[in-house]
Backbone as ProteinMPNN parsed JSONL, in Angstrom:
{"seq_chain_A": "XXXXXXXXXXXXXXXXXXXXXXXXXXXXXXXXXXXXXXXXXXXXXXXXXXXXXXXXXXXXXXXXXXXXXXXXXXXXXXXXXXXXXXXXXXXXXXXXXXXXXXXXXXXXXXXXXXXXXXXXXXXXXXXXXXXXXXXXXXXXXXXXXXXXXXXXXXXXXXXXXXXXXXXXXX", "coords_chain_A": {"N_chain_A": [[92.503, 72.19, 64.69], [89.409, 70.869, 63.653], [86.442, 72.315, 62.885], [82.969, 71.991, 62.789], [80.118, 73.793, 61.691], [76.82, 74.064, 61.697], [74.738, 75.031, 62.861], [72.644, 78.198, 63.258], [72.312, 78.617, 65.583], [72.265, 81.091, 68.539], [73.447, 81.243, 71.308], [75.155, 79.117, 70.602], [77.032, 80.011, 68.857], [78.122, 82.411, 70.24], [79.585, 81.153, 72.211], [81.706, 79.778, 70.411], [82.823, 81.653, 69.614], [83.977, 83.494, 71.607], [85.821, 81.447, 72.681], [87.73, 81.21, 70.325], [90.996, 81.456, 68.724], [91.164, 83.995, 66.57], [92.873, 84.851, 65.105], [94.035, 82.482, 64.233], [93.142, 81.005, 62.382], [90.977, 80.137, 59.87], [87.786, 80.253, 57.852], [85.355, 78.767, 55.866], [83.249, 78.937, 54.072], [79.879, 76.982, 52.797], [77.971, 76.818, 50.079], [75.713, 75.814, 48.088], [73.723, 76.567, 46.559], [74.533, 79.392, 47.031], [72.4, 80.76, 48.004], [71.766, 79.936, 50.849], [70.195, 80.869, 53.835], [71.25, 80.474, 56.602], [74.083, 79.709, 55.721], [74.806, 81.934, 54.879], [74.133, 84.113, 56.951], [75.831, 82.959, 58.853], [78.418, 83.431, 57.835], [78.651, 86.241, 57.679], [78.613, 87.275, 60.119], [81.314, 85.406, 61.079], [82.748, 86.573, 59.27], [82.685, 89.525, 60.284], [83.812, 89.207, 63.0], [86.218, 88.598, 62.398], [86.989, 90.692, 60.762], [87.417, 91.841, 63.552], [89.383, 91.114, 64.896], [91.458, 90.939, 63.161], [93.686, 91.958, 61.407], [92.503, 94.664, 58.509], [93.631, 94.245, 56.093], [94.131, 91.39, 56.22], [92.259, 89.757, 56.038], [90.475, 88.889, 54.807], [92.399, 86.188, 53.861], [92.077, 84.517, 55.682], [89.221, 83.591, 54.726], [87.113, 81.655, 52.594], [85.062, 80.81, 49.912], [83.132, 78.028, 49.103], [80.762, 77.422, 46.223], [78.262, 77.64, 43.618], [79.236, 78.574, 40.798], [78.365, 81.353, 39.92], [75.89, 84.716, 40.06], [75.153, 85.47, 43.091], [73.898, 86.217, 46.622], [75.795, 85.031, 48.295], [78.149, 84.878, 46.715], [78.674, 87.613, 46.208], [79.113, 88.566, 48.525], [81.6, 87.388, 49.149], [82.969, 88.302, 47.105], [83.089, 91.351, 47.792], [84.511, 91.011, 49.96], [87.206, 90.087, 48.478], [87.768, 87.276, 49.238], [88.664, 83.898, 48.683], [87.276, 81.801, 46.707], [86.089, 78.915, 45.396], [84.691, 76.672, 43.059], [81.765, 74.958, 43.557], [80.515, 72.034, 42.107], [78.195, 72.439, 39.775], [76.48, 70.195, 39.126], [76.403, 68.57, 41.268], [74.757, 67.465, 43.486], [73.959, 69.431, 46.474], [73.777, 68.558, 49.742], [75.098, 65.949, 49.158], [77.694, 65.711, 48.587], [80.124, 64.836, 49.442], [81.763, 63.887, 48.309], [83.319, 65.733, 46.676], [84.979, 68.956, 46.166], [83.766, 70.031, 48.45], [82.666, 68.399, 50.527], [86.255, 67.38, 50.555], [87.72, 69.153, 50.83], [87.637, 70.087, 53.423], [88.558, 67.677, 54.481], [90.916, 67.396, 53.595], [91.851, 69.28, 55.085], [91.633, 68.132, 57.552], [93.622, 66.454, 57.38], [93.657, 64.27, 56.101], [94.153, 61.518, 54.056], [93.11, 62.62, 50.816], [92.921, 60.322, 48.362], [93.01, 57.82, 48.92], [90.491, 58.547, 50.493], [88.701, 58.59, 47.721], [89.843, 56.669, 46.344], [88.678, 54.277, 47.988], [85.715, 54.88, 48.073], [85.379, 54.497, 45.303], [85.624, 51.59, 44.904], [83.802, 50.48, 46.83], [81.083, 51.366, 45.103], [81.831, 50.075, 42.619], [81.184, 47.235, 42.078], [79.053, 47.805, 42.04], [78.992, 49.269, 39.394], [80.266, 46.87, 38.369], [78.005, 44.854, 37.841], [75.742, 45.172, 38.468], [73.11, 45.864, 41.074], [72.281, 43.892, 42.732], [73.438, 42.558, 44.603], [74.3, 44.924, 46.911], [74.189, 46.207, 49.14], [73.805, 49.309, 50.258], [71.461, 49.609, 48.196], [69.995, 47.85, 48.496], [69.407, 48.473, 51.096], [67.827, 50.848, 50.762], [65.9, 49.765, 49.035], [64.088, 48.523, 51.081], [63.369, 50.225, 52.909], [61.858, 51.749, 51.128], [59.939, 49.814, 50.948], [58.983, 49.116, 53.334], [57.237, 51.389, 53.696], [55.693, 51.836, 51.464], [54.136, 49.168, 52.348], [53.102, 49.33, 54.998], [52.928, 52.114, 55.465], [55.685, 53.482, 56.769], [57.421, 55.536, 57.742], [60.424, 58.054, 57.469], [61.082, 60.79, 60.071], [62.221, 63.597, 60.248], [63.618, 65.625, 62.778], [64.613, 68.534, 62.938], [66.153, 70.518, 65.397], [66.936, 74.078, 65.501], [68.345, 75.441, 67.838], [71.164, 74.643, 69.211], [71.811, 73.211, 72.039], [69.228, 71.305, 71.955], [69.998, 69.124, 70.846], [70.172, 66.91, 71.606], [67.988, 66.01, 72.273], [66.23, 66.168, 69.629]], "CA_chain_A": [[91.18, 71.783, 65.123], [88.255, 71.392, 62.514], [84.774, 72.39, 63.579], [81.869, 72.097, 61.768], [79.256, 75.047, 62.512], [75.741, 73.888, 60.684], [73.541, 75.855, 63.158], [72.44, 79.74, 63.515], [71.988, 79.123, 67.172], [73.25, 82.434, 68.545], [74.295, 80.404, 72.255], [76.976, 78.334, 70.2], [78.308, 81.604, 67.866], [78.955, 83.466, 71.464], [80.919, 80.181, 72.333], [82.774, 79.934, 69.516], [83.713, 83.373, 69.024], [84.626, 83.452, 72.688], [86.802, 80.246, 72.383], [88.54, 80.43, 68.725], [91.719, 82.259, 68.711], [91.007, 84.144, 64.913], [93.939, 85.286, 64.392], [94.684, 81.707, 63.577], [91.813, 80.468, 61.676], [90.704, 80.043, 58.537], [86.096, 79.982, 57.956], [84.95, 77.633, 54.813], [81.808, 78.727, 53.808], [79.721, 76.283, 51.458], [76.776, 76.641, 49.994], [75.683, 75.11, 46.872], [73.15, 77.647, 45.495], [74.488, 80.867, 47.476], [71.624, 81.782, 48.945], [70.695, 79.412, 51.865], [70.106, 81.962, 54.3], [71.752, 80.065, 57.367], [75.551, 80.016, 55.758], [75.262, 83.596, 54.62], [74.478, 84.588, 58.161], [77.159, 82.48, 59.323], [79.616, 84.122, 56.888], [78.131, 88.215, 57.984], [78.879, 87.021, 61.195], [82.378, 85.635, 61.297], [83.783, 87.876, 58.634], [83.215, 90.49, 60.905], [84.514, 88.815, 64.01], [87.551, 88.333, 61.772], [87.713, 92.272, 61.36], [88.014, 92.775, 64.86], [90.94, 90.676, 65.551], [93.111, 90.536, 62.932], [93.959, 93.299, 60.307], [91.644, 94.456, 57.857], [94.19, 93.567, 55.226], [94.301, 90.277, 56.059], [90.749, 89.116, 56.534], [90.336, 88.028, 52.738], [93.027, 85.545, 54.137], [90.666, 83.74, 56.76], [87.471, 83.208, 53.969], [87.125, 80.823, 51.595], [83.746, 80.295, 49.736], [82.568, 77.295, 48.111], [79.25, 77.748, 45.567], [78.292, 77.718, 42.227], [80.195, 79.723, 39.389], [76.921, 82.027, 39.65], [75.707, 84.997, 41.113], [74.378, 84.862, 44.429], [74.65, 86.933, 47.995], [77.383, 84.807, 49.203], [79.593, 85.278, 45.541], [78.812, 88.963, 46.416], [79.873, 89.174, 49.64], [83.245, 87.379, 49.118], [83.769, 89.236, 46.18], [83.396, 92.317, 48.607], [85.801, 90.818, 50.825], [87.908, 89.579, 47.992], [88.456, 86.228, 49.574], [89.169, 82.91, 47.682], [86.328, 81.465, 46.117], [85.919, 77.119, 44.803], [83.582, 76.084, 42.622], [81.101, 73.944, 43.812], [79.974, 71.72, 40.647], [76.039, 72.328, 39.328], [75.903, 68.871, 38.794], [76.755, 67.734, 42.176], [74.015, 68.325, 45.215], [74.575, 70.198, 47.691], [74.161, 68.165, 50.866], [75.44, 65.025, 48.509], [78.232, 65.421, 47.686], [81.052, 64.335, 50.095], [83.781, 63.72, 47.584], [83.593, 67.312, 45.863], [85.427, 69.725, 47.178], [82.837, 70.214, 49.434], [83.127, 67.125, 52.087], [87.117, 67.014, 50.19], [88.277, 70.354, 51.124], [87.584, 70.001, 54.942], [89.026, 66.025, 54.837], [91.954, 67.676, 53.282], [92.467, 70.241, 56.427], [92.258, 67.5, 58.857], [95.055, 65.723, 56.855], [93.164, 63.257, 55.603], [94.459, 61.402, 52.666], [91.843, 62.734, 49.521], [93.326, 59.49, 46.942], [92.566, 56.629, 49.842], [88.87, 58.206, 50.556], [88.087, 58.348, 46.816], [89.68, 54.971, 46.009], [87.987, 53.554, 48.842], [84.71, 55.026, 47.608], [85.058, 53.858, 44.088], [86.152, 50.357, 45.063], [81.961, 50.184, 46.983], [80.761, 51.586, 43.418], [82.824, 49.449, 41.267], [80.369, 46.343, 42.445], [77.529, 48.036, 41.123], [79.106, 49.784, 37.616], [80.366, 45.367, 37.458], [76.828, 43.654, 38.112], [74.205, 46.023, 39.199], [72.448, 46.873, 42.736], [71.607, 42.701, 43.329], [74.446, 42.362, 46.423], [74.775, 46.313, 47.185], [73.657, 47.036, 50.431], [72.414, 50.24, 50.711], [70.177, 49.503, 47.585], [69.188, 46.698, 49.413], [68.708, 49.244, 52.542], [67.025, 51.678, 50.043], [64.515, 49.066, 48.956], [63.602, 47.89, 52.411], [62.92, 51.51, 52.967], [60.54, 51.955, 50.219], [59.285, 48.54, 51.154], [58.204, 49.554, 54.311], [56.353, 52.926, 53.243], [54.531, 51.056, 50.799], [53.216, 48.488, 52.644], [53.203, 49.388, 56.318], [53.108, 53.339, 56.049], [56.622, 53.745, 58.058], [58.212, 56.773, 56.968], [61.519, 58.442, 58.469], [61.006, 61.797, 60.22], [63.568, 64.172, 60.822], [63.601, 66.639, 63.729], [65.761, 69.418, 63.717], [65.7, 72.046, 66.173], [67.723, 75.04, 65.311], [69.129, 75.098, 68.938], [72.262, 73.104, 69.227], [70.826, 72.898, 73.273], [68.302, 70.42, 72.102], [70.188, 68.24, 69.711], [69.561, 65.085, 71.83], [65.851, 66.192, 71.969], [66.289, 65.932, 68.138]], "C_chain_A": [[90.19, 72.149, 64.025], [87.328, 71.661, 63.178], [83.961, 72.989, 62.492], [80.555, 73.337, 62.613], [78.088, 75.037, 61.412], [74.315, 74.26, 61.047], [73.712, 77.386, 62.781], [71.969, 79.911, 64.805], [73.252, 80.189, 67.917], [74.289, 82.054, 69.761], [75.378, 79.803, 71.963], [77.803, 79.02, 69.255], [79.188, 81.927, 69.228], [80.28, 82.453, 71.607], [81.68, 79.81, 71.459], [83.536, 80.873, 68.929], [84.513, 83.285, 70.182], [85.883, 82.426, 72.658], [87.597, 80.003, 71.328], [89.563, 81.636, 68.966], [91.663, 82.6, 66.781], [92.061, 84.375, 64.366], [94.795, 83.926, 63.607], [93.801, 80.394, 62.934], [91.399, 80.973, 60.738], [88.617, 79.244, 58.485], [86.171, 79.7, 56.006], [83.487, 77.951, 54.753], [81.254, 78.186, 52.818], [78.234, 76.527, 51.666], [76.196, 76.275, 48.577], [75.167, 76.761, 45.784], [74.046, 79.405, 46.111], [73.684, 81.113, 47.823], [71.215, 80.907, 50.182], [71.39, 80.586, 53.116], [71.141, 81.651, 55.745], [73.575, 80.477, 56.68], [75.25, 81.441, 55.366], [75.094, 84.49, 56.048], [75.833, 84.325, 58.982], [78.183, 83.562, 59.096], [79.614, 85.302, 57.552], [79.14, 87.83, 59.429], [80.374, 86.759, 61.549], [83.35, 86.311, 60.247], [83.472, 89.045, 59.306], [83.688, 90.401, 62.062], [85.841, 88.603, 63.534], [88.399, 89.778, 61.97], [87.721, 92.737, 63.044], [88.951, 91.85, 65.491], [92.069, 90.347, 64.787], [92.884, 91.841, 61.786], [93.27, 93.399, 59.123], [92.493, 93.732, 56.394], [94.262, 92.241, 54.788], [93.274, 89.158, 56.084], [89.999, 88.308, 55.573], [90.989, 86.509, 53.017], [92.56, 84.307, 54.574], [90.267, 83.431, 55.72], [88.137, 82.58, 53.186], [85.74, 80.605, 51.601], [83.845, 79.439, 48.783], [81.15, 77.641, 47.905], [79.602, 77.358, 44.234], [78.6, 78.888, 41.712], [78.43, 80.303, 39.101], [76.754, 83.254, 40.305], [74.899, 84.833, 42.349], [74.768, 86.136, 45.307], [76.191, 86.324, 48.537], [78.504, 84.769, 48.064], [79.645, 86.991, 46.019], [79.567, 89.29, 47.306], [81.19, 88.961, 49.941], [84.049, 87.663, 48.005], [84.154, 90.996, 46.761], [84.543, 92.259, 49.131], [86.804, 90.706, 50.178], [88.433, 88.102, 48.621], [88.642, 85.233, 48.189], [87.776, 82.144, 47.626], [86.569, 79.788, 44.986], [84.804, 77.249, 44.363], [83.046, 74.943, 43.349], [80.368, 73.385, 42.655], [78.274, 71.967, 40.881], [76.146, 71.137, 39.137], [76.1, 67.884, 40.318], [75.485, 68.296, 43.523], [74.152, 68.389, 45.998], [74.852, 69.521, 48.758], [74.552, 66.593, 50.111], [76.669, 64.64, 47.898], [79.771, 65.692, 48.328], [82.132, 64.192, 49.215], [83.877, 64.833, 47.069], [84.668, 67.534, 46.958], [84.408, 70.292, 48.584], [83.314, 69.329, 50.862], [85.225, 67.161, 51.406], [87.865, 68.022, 51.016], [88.619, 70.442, 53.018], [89.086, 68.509, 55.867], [90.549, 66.253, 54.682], [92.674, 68.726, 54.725], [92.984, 69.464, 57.361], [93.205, 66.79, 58.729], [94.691, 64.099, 57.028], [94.121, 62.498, 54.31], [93.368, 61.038, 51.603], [92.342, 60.862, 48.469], [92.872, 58.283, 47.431], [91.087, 56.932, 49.822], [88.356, 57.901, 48.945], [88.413, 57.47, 45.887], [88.741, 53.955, 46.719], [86.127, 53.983, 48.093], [84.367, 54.505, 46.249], [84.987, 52.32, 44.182], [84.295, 49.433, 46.045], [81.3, 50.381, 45.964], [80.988, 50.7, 42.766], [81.228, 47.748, 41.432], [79.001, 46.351, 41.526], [77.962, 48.321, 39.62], [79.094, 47.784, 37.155], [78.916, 45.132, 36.785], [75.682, 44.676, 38.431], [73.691, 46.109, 40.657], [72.218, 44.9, 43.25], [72.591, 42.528, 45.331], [75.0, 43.686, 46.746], [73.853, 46.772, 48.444], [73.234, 48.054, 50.73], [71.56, 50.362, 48.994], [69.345, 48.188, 48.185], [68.226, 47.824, 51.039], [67.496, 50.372, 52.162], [65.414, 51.176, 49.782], [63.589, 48.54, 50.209], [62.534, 49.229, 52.711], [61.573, 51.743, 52.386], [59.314, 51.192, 50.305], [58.043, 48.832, 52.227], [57.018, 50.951, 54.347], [55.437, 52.594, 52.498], [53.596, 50.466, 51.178], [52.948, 48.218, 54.124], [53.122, 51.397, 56.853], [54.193, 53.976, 57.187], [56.878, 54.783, 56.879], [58.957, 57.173, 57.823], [60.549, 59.892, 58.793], [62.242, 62.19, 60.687], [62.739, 65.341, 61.616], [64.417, 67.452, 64.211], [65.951, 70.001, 63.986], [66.728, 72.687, 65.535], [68.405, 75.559, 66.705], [69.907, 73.807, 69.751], [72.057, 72.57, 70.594], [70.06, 71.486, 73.211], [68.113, 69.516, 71.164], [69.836, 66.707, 70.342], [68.041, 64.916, 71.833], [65.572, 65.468, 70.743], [66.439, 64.725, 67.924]], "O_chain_A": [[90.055, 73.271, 63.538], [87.337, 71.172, 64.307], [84.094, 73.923, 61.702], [80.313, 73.527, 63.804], [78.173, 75.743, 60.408], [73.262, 74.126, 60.423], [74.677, 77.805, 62.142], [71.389, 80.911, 65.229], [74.483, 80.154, 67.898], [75.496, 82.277, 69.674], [76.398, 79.788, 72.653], [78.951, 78.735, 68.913], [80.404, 81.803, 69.378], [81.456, 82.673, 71.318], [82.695, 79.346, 71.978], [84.466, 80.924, 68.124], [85.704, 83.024, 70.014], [86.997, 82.946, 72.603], [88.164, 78.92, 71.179], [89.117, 82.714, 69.359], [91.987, 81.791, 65.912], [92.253, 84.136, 63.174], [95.721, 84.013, 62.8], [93.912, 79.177, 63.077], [91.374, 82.196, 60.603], [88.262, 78.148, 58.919], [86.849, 80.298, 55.17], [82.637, 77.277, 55.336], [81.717, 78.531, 51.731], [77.516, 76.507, 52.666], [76.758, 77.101, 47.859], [75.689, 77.513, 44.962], [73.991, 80.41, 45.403], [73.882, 82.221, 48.323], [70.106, 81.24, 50.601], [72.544, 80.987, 53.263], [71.866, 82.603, 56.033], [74.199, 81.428, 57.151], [75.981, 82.123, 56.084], [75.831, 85.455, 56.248], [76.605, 85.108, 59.537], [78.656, 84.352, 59.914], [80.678, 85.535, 58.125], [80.309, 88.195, 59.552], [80.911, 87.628, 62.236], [84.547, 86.52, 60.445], [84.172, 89.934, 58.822], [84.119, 91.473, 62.488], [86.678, 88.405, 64.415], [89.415, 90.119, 62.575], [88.01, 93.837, 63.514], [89.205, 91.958, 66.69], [93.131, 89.823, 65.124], [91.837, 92.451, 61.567], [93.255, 92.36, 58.463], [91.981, 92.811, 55.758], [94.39, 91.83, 53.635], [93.474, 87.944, 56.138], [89.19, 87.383, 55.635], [90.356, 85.562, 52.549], [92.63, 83.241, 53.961], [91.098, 82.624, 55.304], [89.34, 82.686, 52.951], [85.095, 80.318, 52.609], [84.433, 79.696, 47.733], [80.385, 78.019, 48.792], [80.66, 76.935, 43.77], [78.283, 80.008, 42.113], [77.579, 79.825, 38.351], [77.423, 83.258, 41.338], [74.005, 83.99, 42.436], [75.64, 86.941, 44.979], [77.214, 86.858, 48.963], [79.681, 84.641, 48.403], [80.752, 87.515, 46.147], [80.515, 90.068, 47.2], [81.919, 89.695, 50.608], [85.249, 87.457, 47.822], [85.087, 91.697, 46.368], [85.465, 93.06, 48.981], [87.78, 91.103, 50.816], [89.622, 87.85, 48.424], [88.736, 85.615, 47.023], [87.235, 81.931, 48.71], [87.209, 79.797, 43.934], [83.896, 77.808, 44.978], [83.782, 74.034, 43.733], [79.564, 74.148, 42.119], [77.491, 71.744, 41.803], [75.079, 71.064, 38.526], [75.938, 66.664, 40.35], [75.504, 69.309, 44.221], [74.548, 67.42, 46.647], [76.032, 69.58, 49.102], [74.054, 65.78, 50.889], [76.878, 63.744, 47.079], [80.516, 66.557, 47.867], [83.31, 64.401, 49.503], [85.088, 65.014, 46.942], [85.08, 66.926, 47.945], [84.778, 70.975, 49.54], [84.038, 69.59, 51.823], [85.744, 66.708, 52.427], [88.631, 67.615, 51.889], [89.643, 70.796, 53.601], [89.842, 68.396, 56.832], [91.379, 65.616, 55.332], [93.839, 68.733, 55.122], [94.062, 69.587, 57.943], [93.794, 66.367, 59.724], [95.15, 63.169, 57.692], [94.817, 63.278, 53.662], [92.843, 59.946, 51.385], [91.344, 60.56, 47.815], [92.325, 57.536, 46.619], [90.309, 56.097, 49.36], [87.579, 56.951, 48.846], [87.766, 57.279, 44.857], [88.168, 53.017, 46.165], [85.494, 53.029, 47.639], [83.228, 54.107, 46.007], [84.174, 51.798, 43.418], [83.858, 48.291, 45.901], [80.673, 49.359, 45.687], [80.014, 50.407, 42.073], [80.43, 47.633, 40.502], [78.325, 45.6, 40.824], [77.404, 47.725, 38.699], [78.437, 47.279, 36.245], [78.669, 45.189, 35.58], [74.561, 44.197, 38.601], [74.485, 46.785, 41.311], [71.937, 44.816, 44.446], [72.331, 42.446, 46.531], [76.223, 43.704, 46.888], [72.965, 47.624, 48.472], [72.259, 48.064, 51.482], [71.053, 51.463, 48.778], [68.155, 47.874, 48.15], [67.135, 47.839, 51.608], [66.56, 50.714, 52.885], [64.324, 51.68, 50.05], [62.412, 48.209, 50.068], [61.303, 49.222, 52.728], [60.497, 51.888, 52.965], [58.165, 51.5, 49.987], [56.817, 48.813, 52.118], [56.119, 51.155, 55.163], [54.295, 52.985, 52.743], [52.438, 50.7, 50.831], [52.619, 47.097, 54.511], [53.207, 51.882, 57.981], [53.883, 54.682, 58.146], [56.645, 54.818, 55.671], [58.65, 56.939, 58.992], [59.567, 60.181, 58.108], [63.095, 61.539, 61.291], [61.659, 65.844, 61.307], [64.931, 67.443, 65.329], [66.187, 70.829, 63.106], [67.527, 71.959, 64.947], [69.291, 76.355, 66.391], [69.633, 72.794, 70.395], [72.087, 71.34, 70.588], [70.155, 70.648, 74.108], [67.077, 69.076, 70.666], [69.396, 65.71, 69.771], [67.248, 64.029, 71.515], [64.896, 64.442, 70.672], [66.514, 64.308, 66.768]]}, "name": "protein", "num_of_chains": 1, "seq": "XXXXXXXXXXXXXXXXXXXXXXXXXXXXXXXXXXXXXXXXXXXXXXXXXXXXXXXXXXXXXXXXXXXXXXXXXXXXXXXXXXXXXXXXXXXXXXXXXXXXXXXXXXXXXXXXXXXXXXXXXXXXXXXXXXXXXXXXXXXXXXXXXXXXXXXXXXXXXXXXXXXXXXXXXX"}
């Protein structure tokens, strides 16, 4: 079972601590720069729910951090732990970047096949490296976008509570 965990609402920690058997789980923490303050709580949090159910020996075992080859709090803290540590590329941004190991690493757990998504992804690309953006749909969806902001003042808003409770609110 994968599960993604992209709040700090404390209501859906209890339930997922309560509900995850640790002893047979493995936590993926990513964060581009290391410091966004949300995964490093995360991390505090179930690396020590880790030490209280499975052996301190083995708790390095569980973690895995992705970041940048930098320091940071969260290189610190899983250099504390000694867990296993991925580069996350500096040239790739953070919430952007689905084929890294970032979105790869996860796709790879659920037993995905990595060579199909990032043929399939090059093969929407390839259109544009031929000919350019004229029949490419989301630059077409991009420009519409801009279109509308320009000359109609629409703009997106995002709304996102920090209680997973009031995600349809959102």
């Amino acid at each position: 079972r994968l599960q993604f965990i992209d709040n700090v609402d404390p209501h859906t920690f209890d339930l997922l601590i309560a509900g995850t058997d640790w002893t047979r789980t493995g936590v993926v923490a990513i964060s581009k720069s290391g410091s966004t303050a949300e995964t490093i709580a995360q991390f505090a949090v179930l690396s020590q729910t880790l030490r209280e159910h499975v052996a301190e020996d083995s708790v390095a075992d569980h973690l895995t951090v992705i970041t940048e080859p930098k320091p940071s709090p969260l290189t610190s803290m899983a250099d504390k732990i000694g867990c296993r540590m991925l580069k996350h590329d500096p040239d790739s941004g953070g919430r952007y970047s689905a084929l890294s190991v970032t979105g790869l690493l996860p796709a790879a757990i659920a037993g995905l096949d990595i060579a199909a998504i990032r043929d399939g992804a090059a093969s929407v690309f390839q259109p544009v490296f031929d000919g350019g953006l004229s029949d490419f749909a989301p630059a077409e969806g991009a420009a519409v976008s801009v279109g509308l902001e320009r000359t109609k003042g629409a703009t997106t808003t995002v709304f996102m509570p920090y209680c997973d409770r009031l995600a349809d609110f959102g």
